[in-house]
C-alpha positions in Angstrom: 0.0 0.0 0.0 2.8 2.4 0.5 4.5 1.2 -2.4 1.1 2.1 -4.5 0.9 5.8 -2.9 4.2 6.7 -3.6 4.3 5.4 -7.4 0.8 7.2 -7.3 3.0 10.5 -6.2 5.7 9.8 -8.9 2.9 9.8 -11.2 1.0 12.9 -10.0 4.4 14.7 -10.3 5.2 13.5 -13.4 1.9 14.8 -15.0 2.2 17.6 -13.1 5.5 18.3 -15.2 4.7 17.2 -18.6 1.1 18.0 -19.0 1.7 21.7 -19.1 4.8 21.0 -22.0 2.4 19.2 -24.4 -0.5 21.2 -24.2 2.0 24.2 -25.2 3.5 22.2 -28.2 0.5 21.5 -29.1 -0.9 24.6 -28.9 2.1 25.9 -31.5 0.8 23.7 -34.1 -2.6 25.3 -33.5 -3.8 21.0 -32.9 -6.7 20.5 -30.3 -5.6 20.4 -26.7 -9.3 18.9 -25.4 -8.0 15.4 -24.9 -5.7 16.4 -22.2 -8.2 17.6 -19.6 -8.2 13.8 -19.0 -4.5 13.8 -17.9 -5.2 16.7 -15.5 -8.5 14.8 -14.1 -6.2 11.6 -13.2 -3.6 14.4 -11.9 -6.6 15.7 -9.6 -8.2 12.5 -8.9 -4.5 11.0 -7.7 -3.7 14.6 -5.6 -7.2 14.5 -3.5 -6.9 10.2 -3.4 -3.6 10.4 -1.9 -4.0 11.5 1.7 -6.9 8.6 1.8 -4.5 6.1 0.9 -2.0 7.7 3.5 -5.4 7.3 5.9 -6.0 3.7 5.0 -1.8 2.8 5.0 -1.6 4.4 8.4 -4.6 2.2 9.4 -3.5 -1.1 7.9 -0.5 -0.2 9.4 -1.8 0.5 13.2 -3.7 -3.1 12.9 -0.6 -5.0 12.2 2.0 -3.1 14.0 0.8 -0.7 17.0 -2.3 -2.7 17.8 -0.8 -6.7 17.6 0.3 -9.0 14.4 -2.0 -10.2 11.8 -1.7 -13.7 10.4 0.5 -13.6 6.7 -3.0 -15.4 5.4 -5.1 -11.8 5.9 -4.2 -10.7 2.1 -6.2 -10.4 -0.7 -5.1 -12.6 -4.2 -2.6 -10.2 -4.7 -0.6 -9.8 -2.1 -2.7 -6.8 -0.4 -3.8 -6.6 3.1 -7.3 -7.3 4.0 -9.3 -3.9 4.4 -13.0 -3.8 5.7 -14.5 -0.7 3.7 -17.6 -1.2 6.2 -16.1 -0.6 9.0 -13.4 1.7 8.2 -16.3 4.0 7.6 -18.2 3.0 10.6 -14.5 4.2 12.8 -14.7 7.3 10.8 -11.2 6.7 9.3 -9.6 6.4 12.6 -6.7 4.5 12.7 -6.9 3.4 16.0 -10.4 3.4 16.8 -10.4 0.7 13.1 -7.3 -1.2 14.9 -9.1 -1.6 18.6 -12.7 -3.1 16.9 -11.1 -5.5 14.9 -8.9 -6.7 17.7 -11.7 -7.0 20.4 -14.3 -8.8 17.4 -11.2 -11.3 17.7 -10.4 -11.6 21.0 -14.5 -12.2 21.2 -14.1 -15.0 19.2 -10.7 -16.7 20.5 -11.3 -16.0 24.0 -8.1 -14.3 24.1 -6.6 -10.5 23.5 -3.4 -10.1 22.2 -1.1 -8.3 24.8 -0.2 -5.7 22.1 -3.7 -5.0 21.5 -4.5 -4.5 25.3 -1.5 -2.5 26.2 -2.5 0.0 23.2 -6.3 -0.1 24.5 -5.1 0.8 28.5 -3.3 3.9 26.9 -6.1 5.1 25.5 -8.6 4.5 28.2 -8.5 8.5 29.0 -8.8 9.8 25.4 -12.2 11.4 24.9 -12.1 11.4 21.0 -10.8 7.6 20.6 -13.0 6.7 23.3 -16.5 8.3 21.7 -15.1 6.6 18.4 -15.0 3.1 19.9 -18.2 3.1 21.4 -20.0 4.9 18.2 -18.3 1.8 16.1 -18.7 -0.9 18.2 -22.6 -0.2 19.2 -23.9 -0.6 22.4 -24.9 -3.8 21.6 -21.6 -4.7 20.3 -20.4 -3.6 23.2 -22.4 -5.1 26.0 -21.7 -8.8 24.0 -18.0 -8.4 23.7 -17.7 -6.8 28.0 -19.6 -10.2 28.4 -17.5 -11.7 26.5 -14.7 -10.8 28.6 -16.6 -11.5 31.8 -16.8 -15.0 31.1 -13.1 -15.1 30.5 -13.3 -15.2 34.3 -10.6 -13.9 36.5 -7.7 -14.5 34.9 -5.4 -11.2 34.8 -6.1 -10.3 30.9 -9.4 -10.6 31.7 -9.7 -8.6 34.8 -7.6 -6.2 32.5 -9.6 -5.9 29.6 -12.3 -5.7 31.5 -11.3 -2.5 33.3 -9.9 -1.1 30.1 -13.4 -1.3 28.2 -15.3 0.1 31.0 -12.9 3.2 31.6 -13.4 3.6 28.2 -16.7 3.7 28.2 -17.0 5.6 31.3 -14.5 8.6 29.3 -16.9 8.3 26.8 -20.0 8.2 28.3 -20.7 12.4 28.6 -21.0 12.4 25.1 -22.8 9.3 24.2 -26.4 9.5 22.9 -29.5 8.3 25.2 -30.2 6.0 22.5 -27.0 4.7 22.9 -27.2 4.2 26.4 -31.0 2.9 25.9 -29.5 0.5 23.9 -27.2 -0.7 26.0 -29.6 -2.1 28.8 -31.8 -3.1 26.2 -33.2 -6.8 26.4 -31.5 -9.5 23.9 -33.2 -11.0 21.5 -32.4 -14.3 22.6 -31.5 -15.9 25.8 -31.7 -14.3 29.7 -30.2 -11.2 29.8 -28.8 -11.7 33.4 -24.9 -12.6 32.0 -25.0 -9.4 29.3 -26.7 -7.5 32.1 -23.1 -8.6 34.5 -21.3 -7.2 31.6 -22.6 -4.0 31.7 -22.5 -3.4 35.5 -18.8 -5.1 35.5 -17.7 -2.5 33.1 -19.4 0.4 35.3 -17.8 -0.5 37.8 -14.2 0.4 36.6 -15.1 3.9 34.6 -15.9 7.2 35.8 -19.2 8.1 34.1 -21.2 11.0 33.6 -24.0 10.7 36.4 -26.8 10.7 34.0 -25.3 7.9 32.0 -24.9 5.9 35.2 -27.9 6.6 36.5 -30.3 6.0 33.6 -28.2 2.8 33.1 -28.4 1.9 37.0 -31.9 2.0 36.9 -32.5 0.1 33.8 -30.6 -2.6 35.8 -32.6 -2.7 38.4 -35.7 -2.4 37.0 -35.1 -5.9 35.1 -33.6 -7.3 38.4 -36.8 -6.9 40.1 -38.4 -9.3 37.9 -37.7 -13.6 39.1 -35.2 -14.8 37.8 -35.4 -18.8 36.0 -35.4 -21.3 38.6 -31.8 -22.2 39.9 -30.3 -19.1 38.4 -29.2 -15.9 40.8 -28.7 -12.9 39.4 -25.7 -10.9 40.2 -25.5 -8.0 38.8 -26.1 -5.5 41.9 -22.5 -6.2 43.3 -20.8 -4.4 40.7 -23.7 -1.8 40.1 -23.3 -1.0 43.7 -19.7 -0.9 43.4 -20.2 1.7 40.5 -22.9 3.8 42.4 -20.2 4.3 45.1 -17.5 6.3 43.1 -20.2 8.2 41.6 -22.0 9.9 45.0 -24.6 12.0 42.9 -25.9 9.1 41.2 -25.9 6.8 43.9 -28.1 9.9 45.9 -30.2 9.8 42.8 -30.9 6.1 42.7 -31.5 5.9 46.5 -34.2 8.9 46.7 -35.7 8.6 43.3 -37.7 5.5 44.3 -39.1 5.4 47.2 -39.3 1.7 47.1 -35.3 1.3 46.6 -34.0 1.5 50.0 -36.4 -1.0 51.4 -36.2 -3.1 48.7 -32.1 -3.4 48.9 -32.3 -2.9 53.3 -35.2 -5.5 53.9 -35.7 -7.6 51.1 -32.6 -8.7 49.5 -29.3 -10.2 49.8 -25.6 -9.5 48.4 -23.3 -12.3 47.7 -20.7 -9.9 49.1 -22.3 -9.5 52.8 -23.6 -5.7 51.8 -20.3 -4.2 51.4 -20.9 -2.4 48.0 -24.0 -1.7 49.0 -22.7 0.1 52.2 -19.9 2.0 50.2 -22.9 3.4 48.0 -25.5 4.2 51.3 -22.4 6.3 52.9 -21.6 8.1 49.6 -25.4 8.7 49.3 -25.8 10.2 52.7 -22.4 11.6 53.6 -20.8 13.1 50.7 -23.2 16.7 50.4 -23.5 17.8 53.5 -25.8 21.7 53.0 -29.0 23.9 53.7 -29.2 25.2 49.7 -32.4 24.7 48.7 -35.7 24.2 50.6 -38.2 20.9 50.7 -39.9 22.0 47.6 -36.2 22.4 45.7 -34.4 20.2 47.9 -30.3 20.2 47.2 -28.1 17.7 47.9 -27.6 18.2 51.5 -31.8 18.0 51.9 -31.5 14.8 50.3 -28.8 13.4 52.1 -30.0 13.9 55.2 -33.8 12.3 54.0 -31.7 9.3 53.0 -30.5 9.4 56.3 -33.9 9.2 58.3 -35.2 6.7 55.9 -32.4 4.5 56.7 -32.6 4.6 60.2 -36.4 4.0 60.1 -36.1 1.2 57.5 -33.1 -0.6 59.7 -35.2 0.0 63.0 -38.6 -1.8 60.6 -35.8 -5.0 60.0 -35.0 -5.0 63.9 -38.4 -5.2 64.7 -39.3 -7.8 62.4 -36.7 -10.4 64.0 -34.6 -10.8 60.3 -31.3 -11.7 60.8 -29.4 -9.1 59.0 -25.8 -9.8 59.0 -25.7 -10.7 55.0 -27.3 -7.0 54.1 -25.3 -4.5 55.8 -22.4 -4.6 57.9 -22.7 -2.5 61.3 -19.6 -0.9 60.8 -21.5 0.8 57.8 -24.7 1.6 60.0 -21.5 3.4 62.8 -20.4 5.3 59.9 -24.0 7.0 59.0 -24.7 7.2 62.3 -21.8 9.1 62.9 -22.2 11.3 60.1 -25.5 12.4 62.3 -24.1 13.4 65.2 -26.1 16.3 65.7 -28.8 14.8 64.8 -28.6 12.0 67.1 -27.6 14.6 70.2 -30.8 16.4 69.5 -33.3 13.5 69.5 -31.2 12.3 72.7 -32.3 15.6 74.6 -35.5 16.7 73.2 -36.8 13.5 71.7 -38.4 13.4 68.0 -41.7 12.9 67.0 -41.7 14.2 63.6 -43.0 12.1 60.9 -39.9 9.7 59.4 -38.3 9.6 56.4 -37.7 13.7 56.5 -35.4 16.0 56.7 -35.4 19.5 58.6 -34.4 22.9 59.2 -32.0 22.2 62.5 -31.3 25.3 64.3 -28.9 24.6 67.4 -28.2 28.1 69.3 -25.1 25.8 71.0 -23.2 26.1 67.8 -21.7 28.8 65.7 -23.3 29.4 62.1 -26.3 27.4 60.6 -26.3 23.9 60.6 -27.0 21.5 57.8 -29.9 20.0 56.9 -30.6 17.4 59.7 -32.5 13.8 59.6 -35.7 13.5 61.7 -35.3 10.1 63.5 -38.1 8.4 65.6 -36.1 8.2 69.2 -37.0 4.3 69.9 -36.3 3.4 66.4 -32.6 5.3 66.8 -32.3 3.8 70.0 -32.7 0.0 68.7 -30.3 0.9 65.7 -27.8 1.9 67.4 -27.6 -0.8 70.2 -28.3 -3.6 67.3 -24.8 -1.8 65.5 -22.9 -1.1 68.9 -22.4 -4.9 68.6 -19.6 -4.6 66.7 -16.7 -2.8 67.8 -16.2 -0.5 64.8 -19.4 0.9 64.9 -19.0 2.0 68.3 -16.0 3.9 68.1 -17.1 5.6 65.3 -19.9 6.9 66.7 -18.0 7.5 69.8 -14.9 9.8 68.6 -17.4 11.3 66.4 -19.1 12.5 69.7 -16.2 13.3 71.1 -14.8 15.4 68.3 -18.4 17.2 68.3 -18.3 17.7 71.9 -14.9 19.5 71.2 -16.2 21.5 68.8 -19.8 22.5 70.9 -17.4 23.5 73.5 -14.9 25.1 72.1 -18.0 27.3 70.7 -19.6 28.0 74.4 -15.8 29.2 75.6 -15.5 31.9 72.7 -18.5 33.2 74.0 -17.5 33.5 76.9 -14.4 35.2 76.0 -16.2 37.7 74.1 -18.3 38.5 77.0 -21.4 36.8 76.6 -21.8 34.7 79.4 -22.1 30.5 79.7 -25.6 30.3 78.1 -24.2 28.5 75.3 -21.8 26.1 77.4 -23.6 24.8 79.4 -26.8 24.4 76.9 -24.1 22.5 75.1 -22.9 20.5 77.5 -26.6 19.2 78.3 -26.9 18.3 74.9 -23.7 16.8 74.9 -24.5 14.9 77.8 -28.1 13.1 76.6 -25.9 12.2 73.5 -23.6 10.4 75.6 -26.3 9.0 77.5 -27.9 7.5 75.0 -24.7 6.0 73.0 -23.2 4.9 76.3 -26.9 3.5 76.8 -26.6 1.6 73.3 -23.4 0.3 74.0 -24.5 -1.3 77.3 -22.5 0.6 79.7 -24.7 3.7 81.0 -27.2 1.4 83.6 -25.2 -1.4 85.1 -24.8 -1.6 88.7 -21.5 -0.4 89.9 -19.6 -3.6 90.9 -21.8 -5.9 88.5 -19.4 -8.1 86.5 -19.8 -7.0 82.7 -20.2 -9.7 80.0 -17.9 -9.4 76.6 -19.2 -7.0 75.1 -19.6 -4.4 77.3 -16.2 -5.1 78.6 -15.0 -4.3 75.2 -17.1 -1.4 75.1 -15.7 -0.2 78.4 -12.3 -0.7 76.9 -13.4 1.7 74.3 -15.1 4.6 76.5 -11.6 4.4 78.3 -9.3 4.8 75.7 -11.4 7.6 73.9 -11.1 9.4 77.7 -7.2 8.6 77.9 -6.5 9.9 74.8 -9.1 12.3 74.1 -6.8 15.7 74.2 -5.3 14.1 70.9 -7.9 14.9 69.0 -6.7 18.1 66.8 -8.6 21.1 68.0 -11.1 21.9 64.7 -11.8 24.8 63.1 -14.9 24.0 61.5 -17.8 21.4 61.0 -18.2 18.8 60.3 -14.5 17.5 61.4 -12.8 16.2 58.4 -12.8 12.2 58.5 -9.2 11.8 58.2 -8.9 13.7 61.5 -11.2 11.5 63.5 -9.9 8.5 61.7 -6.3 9.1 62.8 -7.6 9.5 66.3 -9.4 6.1 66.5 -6.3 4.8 65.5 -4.6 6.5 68.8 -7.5 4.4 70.4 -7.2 1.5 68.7 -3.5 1.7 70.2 -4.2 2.4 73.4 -6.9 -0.8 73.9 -3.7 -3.1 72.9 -1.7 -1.4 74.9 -3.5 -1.6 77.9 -5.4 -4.9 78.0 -5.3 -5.5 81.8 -5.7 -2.3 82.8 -8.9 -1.5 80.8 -10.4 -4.9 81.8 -10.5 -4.2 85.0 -13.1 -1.3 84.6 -16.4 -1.2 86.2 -19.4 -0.9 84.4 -20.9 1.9 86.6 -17.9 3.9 86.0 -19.6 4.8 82.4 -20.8 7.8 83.4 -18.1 9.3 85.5 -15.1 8.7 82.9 -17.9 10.6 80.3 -17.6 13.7 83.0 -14.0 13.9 83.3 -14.2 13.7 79.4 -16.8 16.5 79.6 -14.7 18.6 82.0 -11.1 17.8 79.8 -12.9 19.1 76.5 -14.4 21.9 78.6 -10.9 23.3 80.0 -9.1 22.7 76.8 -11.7 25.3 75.1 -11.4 27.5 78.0 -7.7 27.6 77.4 -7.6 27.9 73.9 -9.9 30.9 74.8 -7.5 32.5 77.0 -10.7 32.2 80.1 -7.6 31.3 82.5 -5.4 34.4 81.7 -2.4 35.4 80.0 0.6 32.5 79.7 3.2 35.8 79.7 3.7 36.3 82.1 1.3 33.3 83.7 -1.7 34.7 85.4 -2.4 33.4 88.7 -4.9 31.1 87.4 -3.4 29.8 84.6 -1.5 26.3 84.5 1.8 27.8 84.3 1.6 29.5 87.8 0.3 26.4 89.4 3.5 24.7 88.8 5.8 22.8 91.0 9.3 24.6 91.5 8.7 27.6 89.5 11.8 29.2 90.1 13.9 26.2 88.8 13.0 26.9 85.5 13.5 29.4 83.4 11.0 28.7 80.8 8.0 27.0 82.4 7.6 24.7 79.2 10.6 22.7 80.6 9.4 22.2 83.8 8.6 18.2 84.3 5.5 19.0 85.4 4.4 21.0 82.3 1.1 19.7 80.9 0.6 22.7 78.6 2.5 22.8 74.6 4.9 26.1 73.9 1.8 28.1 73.0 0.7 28.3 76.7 -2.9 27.6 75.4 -3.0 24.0 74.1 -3.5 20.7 76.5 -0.9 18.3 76.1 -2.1 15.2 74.8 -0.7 11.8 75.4 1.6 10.9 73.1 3.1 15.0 73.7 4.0 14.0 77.8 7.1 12.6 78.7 5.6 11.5 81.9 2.4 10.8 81.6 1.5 10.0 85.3 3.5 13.0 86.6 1.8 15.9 84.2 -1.5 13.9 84.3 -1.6 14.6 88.1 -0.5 18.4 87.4 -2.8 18.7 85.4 -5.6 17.5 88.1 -4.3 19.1 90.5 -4.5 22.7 88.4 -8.2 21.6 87.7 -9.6 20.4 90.4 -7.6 21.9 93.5 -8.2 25.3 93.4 -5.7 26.5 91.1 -7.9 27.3 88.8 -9.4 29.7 90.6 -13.0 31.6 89.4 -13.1 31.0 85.9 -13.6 27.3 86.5 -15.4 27.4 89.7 -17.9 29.3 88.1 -18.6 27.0 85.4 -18.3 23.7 86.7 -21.0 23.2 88.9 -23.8 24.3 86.5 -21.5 22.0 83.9 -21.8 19.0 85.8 -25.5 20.2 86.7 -26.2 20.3 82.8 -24.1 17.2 82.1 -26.1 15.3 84.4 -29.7 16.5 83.6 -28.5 15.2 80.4 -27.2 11.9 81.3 -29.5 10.8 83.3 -32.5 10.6 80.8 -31.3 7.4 80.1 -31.7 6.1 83.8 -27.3 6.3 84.1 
């Protein structure tokens, strides 16, 4: 072929040259010049033919070399390289596009992709043109049979590779692919039970990052047709990977969740996952916990509105499962359910002091006084069904201590709102109407977990000593908590904190065993009061560090004329700034500055500014707490 262009070129010049030379002889000797307009046609037809030929060369060429080897038998008669006119056309003279169909039509039909072929189609995953090509050629149809296809390969590492190649390809794609397209794509075949082609398509969604539309009009498609039975002795599963795709796309997996109002309940109550809910859970947090707002109103609701409707809904729907007596260990993990719940944390502090009976699922307009700015759009939960979620989750370890340093980290941040108030001369209103809050939401988790109404001195079974060992360490190491600026607390923060806890109930096995059940409450009030005088430091409520006020920690210090700079003092419990608590991992001795710092706190050294707020503290904290019979 490149042979032919270039003797095609030779002959294009040569007429070029010569053409002009006889029609000007000819001309001399006055002779009729008509019959060469045919020369200068071929010269025209060979000049505009040319870069076509270069086209097709460079696409022959791209088949055989860039995209794999062809067998020596794909020639025509004459020595020629097979060319498909058809779908050359179709690939819209792409080269590569033209390369990629005819290699996946024959991995299709050998069970096997060249390497070459699936190295070239990985690098062009990203491309937007190539990838709009592909898909236009191919055909949704095409394309659903040949991701099957590769399915059924099963889990060999091509596979799984070729497999994630077409459906990033199809996700780079997808913002520019036609609804019939897509239509097309979950459309029924004409023969057989769609349930394998249908795997196909959610196996490729699962790799790509799609347009939400696409993925949603194509999620619900699937679901539509998994509703219906399925033949006897066949189980569909094709909401594994659809799940797995609805999770790295949060707006459609809000959309799918709150755009049927029979969805939820229908994954939640009636059904199973071969994975033991996992995907399913990914998709439920991304749904509730991504957009977190108050845009919008109930008649426009935003994304925030939505999430936090989601949220009710699932509490309501988990609390209708409970109450039913199904087992359901194989739908959703309880981690998952500690996660949500933790993501509520307001929420769940507001129906533990004022109760809730507004109508579930729904969303609403929270207004907390207790905490700087406006809040975001909170769930409505029904307080028994919230109650029996959380002590069905609270089971499992992980759920607790999500919920748990999520308290904490909220408590923090209530606080630390009530002591710039204070500084700015405003009084302890909001404190202390924080700290009551605070308090029924400890109540009632502590309560969940099994710890808030045991007998002092009762022996605790399992799980409530492992509970106990949980409380403790988020106490012991609750002043390592980074001090936030804002709400909600980023997740990595509290995340690296429960694993400071997760450290510290290894580290101190025997210690934490030995704790009493009715000790629940008293370890929350020394959490309480911690949280409370780290804000009021922060604050400066204790006075100037330089030079130290009488009531500040500095001045209360062992030996103060031994050192020069108060921070080296062993019993220092405060970092250089003079306003931060020391956390555990910052003390070189932790029994020695831990007993400073009691001493500072609780023996008078503190002077006014915390005798004036800790008895109406512990007054609020209590009138909290003990709602739940602590």
């Amino acid at each position: 072929m490149d042979d032919f262009e270039k003797g095609l070129g030779r002959a294009q010049d040569t007429l070029g040259r010569n053409e002009p030379r006889i029609r000007g002889a000819l001309q001399k000797l006055d002779l009729d010049t008509s019959g060469l307009n045919a020369l200068r046609e071929v010269r025209s037809w060979i000049e505009t033919s040319r870069p076509d030929l270069r086209r097709r060369s460079e696409t022959i060429r791209a088949e055989r070399t860039a995209w794999g080897t062809s067998s020596s038998l794909d020639t025509t008669p004459f020595g020629l390289p097979t060319f498909d006119e058809q779908l050359y056309g179709k690939a819209a003279h792409d080269p590569d596009v033209y390369a990629a169909v005819l290699k996946l039509n024959e991995a299709a039909e050998k069970g096997e992709i060249d390497q070459k072929a699936l190295t070239e189609l990985e690098k062009r995953t990203g491309n937007s043109e190539f990838a709009l090509g592909l898909m236009t050629t191919l055909g949704a149809t095409r394309f659903r049979e040949l991701m099957t296809k590769a399915v059924e390969q099963g889990d060999g590492k091509n596979a799984k590779r070729l497999q994630a190649a077409l459906g990033k390809t199809l996700g780079t794609a997808s913002p520019k692919l036609s609804n019939a397209w897509r239509d097309e794509l979950v459309s029924r075949p004409a023969l057989g039970w769609p349930g394998n082609e249908y795997r196909g398509v959610a196996e490729a969604l699962k790799h790509g990052t799609f347009a939400s539309p696409f993925l949603l009009a194509v999620a619900r498609k699937i679901d539509a047709w998994d509703r219906e039975p399925s033949p006897p002795g066949i189980t569909s599963n094709v909401m594994v990977p659809l799940m797995e795709a609805l999770s790295r796309n949060p707006e459609a997996a809000q959309d799918f969740f709150a755009g049927d109002p029979t969805t939820m309940e229908r994954f939640l109550v009636n059904w199973e996952m071969s994975d033991g809910g996992e995907a399913l859970g990914k998709a439920l947090e991304v749904a509730m916990l991504k957009f977190r707002d108050h845009d919008g109103s109930p008649q426009h609701p935003s994304r925030g509105y939505l999430s936090a409707k989601l949220a009710s809904e699932f509490v309501h729907l988990r609390a209708k499962q409970l109450r039913s007596g199904d087992s359901i260990d194989s739908i959703l993990k309880p981690a998952t359910v500690g996660r949500i719940l933790a993501g509520y944390i307001n929420d769940i502090n507001r129906v533990a002091q004022v109760g809730d009976d507004a109508p579930v699922p729904g969303a609403q307009d929270n207004d907390n006084p207790s905490t700087p700015g406006q809040d975001a759009w909170g769930a409505q939960f029904n307080l028994a069904d919230l109650r029996r979620v959380m002590k069905d989750a609270f089971a499992d370890p992980e759920a607790f201590t999500s919920v748990l340093t999520m308290q904490t980290a909220f408590a923090d941040w209530v606080f630390d709102h009530g002591a710039a108030q204070m500084a700015a001369g405003k009084g302890n209103n909001a404190l202390l109407a924080g700290v009551q809050r605070i308090g029924a939401g400890f109540a009632m988790i502590t309560d969940a977990a099994n710890l808030a109404g045991v007998e002092k001195g009762k022996e605790m079974d399992e799980k409530q000593q492992r509970n106990m060992k949980l409380l403790t360490a988020t106490v012991n190491t609750a002043l390592a908590l980074p001090q936030s600026k804002g709400w909600p607390v980023i997740a990595g923060v509290v995340g690296a904190w429960t694993g400071v806890i997760e450290d510290s109930v290894k580290g101190n096995k025997e210690d934490l065993a030995r704790e009493d059940a009715g000790s629940a409450v008293s370890k929350t009030r020394n959490l309480v009061h911690d949280l409370t005088a780290r804000a009021m430091l922060k604050h400066g409520l204790f006075g100037s560090a330089e030079p130290a006020s009488k009531t500040h920690p500095w001045a209360s210090l062992k030996d103060l004329d031994k050192w020069e700079n108060p921070v080296d003092n062993p019993d220092n419990f405060l970092k250089g700034d003079g306003r931060t608590l020391m956390g555990p991992e910052d003390m070189t001795d932790k029994d020695r500055q831990t007993r400073a710092y009691r001493r500072w706190l609780y023996g008078g050294l503190s002077g006014k500014p915390w005798q004036d707020v800790v008895v109406p503290l512990d007054q609020s904290f209590y009138n909290g707490f003990n709602q739940y019979g602590a």
